[in-house]
C-alpha positions in Angstrom: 42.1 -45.7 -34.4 43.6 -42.9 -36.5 39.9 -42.0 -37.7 38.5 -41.7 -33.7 41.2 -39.6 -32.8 40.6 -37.4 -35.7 36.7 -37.4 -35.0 38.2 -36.8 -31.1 39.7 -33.4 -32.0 37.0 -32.5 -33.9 34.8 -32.7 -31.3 36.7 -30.6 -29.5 37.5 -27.8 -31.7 33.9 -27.6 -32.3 33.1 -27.1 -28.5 35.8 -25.2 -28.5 34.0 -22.5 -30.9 30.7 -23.0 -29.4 32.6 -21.9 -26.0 34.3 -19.0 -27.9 30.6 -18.2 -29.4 29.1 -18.1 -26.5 32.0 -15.8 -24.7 31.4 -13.1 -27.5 27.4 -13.1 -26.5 27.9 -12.5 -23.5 30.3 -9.4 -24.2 28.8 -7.5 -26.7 29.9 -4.1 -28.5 27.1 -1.3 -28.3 26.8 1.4 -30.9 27.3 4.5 -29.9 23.9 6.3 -28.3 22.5 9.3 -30.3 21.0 12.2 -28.3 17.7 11.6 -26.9 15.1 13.3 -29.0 12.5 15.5 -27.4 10.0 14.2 -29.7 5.9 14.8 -28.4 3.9 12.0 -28.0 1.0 11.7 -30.5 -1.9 14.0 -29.9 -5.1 13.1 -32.2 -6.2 11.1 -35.3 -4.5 7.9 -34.4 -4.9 4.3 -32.9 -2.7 2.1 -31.4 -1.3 -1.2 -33.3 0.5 -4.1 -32.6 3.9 -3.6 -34.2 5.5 -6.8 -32.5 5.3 -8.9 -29.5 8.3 -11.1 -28.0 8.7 -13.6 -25.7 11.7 -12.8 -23.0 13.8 -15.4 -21.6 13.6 -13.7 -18.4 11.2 -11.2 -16.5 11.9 -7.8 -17.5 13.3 -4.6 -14.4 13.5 -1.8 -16.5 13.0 -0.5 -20.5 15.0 2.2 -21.7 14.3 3.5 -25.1 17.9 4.7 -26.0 16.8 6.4 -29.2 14.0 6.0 -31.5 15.1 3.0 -33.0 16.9 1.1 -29.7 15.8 -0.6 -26.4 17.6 -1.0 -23.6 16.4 -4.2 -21.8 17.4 -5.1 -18.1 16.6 -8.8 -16.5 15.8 -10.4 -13.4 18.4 -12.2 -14.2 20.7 -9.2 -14.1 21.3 -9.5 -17.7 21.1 -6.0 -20.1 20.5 -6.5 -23.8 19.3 -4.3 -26.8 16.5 -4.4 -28.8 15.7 -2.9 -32.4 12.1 -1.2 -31.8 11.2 -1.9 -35.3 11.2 -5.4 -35.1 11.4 -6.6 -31.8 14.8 -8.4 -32.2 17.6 -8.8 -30.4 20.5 -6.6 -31.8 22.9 -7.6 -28.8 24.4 -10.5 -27.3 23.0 -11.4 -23.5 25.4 -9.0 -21.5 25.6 -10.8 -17.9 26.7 -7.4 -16.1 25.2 -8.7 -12.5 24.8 -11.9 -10.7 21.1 -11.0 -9.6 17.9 -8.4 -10.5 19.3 -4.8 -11.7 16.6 -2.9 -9.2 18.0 0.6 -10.4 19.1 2.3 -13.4 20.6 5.4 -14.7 22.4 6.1 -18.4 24.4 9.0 -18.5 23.6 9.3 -22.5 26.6 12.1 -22.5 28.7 10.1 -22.0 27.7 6.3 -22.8 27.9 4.9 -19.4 25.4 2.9 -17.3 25.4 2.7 -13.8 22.8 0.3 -12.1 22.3 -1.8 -9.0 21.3 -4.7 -7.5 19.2 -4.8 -4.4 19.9 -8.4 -4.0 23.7 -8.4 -4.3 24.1 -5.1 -3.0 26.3 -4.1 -5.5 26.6 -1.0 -7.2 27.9 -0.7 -10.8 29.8 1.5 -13.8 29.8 0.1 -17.0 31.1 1.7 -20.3 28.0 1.0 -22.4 29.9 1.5 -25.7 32.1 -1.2 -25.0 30.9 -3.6 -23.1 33.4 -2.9 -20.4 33.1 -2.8 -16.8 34.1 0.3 -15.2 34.0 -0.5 -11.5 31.7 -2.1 -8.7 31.5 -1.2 -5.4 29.8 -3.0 -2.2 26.5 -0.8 -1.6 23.2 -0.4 0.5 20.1 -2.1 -0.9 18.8 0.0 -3.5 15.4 -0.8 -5.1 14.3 3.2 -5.8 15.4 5.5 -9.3 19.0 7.2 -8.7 19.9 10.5 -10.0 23.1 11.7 -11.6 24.7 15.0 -10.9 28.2 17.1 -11.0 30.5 14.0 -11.5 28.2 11.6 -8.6 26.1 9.2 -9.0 22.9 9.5 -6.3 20.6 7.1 -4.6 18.6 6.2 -1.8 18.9 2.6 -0.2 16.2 0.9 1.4 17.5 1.4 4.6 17.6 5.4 4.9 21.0 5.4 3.4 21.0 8.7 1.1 24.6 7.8 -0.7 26.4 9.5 -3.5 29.6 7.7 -5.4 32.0 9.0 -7.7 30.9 8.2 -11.5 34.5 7.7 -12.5 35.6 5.3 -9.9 32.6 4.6 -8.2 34.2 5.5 -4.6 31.9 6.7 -1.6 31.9 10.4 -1.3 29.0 11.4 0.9 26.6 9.7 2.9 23.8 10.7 5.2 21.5 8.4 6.9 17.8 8.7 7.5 16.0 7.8 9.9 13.1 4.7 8.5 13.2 3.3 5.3 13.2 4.8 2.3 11.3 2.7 -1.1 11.2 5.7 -3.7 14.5 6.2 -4.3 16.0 10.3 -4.8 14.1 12.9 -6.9 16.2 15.8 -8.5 14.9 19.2 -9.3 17.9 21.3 -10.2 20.3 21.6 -7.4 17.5 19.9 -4.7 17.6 15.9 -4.1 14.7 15.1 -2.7 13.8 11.5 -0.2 11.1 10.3 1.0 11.0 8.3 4.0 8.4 5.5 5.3 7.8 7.6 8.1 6.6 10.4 6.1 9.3 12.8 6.1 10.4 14.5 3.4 13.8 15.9 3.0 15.3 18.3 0.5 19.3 18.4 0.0 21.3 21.0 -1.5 23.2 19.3 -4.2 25.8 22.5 -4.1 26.5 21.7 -0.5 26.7 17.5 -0.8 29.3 18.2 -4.4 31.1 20.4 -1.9 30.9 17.9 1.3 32.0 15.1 -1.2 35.4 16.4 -0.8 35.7 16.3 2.7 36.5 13.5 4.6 33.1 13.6 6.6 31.1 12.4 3.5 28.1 14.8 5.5 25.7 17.5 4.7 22.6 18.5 6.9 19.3 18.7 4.6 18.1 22.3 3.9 14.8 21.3 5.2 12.4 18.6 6.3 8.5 18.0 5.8 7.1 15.8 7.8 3.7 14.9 6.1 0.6 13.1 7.3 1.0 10.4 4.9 1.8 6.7 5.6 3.9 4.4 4.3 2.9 3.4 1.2 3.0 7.2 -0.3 4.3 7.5 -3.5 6.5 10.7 -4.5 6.4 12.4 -7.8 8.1 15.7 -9.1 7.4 18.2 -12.2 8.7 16.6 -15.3 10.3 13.3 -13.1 8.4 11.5 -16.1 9.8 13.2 -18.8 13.4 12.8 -17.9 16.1 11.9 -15.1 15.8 15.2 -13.5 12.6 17.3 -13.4 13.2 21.2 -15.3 10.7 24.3 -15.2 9.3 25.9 -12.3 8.9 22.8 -10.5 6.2 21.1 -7.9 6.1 18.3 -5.5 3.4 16.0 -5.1 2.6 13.2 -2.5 -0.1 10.7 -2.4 -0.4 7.7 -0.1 -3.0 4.6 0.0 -5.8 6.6 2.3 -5.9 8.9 -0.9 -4.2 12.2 0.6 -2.7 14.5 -2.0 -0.3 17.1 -1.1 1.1 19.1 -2.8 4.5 21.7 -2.2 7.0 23.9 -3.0 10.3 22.0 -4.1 12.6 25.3 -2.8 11.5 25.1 1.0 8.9 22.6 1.3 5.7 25.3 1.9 2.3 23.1 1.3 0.5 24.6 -1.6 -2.4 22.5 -1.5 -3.5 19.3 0.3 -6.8 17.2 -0.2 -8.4 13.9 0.1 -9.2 12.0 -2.9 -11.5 9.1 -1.1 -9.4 6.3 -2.7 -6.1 4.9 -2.7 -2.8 6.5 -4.5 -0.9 3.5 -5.7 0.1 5.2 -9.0 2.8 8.1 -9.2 1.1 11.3 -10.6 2.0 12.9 -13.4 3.3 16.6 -12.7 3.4 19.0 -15.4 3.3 23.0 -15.3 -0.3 23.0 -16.5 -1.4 20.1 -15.0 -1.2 17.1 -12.6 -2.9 14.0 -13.3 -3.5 11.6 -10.9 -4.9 8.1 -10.9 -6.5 6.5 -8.1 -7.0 2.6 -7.3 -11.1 2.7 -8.8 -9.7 3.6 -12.2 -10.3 6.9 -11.3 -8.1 9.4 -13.4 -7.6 13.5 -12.5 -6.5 16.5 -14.1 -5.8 18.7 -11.4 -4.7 22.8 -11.7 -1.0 22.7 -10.2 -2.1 26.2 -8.7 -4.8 24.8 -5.9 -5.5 21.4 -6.5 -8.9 22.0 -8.5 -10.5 19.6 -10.7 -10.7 20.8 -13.7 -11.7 16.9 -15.5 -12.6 13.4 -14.4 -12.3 10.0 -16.4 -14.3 7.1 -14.7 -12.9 4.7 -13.6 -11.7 1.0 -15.6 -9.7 -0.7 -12.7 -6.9 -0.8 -10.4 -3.9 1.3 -11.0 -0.8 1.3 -9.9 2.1 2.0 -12.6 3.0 5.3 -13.0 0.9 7.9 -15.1 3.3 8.4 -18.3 4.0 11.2 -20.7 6.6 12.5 -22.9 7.9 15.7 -24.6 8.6 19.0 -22.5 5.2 20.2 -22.9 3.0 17.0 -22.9 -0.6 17.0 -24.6 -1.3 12.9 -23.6 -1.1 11.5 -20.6 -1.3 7.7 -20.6 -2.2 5.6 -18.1 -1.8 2.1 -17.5 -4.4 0.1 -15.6 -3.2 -3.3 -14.6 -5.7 -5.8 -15.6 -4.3 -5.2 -19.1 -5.6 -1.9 -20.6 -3.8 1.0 -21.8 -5.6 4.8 -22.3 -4.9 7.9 -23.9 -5.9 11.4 -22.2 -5.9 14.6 -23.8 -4.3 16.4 -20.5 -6.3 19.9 -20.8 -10.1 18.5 -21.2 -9.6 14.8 -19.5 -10.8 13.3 -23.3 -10.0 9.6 -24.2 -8.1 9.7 -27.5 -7.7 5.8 -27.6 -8.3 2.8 -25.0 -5.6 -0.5 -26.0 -6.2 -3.9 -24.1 -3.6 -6.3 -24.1 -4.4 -10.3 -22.5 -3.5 -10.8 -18.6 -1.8 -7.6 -16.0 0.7 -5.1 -17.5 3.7 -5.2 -14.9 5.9 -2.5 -17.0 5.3 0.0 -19.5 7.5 2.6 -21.0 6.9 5.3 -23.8 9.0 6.2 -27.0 7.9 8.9 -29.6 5.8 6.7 -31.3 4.0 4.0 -29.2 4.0 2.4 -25.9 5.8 -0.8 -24.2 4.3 -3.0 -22.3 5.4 -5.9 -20.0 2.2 -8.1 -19.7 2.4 -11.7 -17.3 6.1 -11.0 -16.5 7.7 -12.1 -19.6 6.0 -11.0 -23.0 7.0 -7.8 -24.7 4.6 -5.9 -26.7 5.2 -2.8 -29.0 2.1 -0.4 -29.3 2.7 2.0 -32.0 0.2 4.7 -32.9 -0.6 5.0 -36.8 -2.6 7.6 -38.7 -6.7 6.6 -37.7 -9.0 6.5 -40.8 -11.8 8.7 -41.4 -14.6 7.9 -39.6 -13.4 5.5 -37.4 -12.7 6.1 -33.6 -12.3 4.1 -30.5 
């Protein structure tokens, strides 16, 4: 009798470190983030490579490369982990931050703090993202879209036309304005301007001056400096100068619609004059790419365009490979490759001045997400497998 009672208690004080195991996983410690490199993406002489490929436990929301040697990972399952970009591990415990999908994301990498919601739950949160502590949560619209971060507030755009900043340190409501429609694309920042995008095809432009001020007054209002309302349907898809390169969009800045009948227009971000408009003849599904030399846009053929930012000419034309519908990606301030992502699983490489392919990847099944770092690209192919494209020196004579 002696002996079960002593294999009892053993029993238990092994579940009992299996529990106390498990508890530490699912609140790990975060190294600290370094600065975000402005590292340009790799021009010529080079082919992509498998580094690694992963199978997830859950479909992936969002990738955030951290630094050039971290992942940020964030789950349907609203859980957010870390992985090294080397080898594909897992350098984190599972972090369960949210009861359902995290549907928007924003890292203040000053500052080491994540703030992210859940469309689902309707939450909005803070987390310290150095230690694995919860800042606050607060009840919130339902945000699918990108937020924004600026002066101390936290910016986003629900689903329902509610244009909503919080406070970053407590997570408290200080200004609200409500659109009318539905709003999918989330807010757009170019310098002090917050830009929405309604269902209805009105554009709006806020002064982020007048909302820091209005957040200290107890009508949580501000008017918008101005209002487009733009022949494009619902579906249109809103893209700013440098909104791929970073959370807010720097230089002398340009806004671009395009919608599923194939209209492109394009206008001034500082009082919403049109500068250009045309008509593609195919769909828009996929976010352009604005830069100040060029704006490439990608229709639903496969089609890919480098337009002059000036007029809207077309200075270069790929043919088309396929549907797309993930944004056109780039990175560094003054980007030489665009790369575009068709979904039925292939990945190209366009010199953005002459419209040349440097190097075509194809993966097996769709792409769902993809996200660049300095070195390669990341790709989310059939919802749960992770693959690491990384772009090595090409040997002589050999070319895709």
């Amino acid at each position: 009798m002696v002996t079960g009672r002593l294999h009892s208690a053993a029993k238990w004080v092994l579940v009992g470190l299996w529990f106390l195991g498990l508890a530490c996983t699912m609140r790990p410690r975060f190294a600290p983030l370094e600065a975000t490199v402005d590292v340009p993406f790799p021009r010529r002489n080079v082919r992509p490579e498998i580094a690694w490929e992963i199978k997830l436990a859950s479909p992936v929301t969002h990738l955030r490369p951290l630094n050039e040697k971290a992942l940020l990972v964030a789950s349907h399952r609203g859980q957010l982990y870390r992985l090294d970009l080397e080898t594909g591990k897992r350098k984190s415990g599972l972090w369960q931050v949210a009861r359902k999908a995290i549907t928007s994301l924003a890292v203040a990498d000053s500052t080491g703090s994540l703030y992210f919601a859940s469309a689902q739950a309707q939450e909005v949160w803070g987390y310290d993202f150095l230690r694995g502590k919860k800042l606050w949560k607060r009840k919130g619209p339902v945000i699918n879209g990108p937020p924004a971060i600026y002066s101390g507030l936290l910016l986003a755009a629900g689903t329902g036309g509610e244009v909503t900043a919080f406070n970053l340190a407590d997570g408290t409501l200080r200004w609200q304005r409500k659109l009318p429609g539905r709003v999918y694309q989330g807010v757009r920042r170019w310098e002090d301007n917050l830009f929405v995008l309604n269902d209805r095809g009105s554009l709006y432009s806020f002064d982020l001056g007048e909302v820091a001020v209005a957040a200290g007054h107890e009508d949580h209002t501000s008017a918008p400096a101005w209002r487009r309302d733009l022949a494009v349907n619902a579906t249109a898809v809103l893209a700013l100068a440098g909104q791929a390169l970073a959370g807010q969009a720097q230089g002398p800045g340009l806004l671009v619609v395009g919608d599923s009948q194939g209209r492109l227009i394009a206008l001034e971000p500082g009082n919403g004059q049109p500068r250009f408009e045309k008509n593609l003849g195919a769909p828009i599904y996929s976010r352009p790419l604005v830069t100040e030399g060029r704006i490439v846009v990608a229709t639903a053929d496969g089609t890919v365009l480098g337009l002059r930012p000036g007029d809207g000419g077309v200075v270069w034309e790929y043919a088309g490979e396929g549907l797309v519908k993930l944004p056109v990606l780039a990175r560094g301030s003054n980007p030489a490759v665009a790369v575009v992502i068709l979904s039925r699983g292939v990945v190209i490489a366009l010199d953005m001045i002459t419209g040349e392919r440097l190097w075509r990847h194809e993966v097996e099944g769709p792409i769902q997400l993809a996200a660049l770092t300095s070195s390669g690209v990341l790709l989310v192919r059939r919802h749960k497998w992770l693959q690491y494209i990384t772009l090595v020196p090409e040997q002589p004579g050999a070319r895709q």
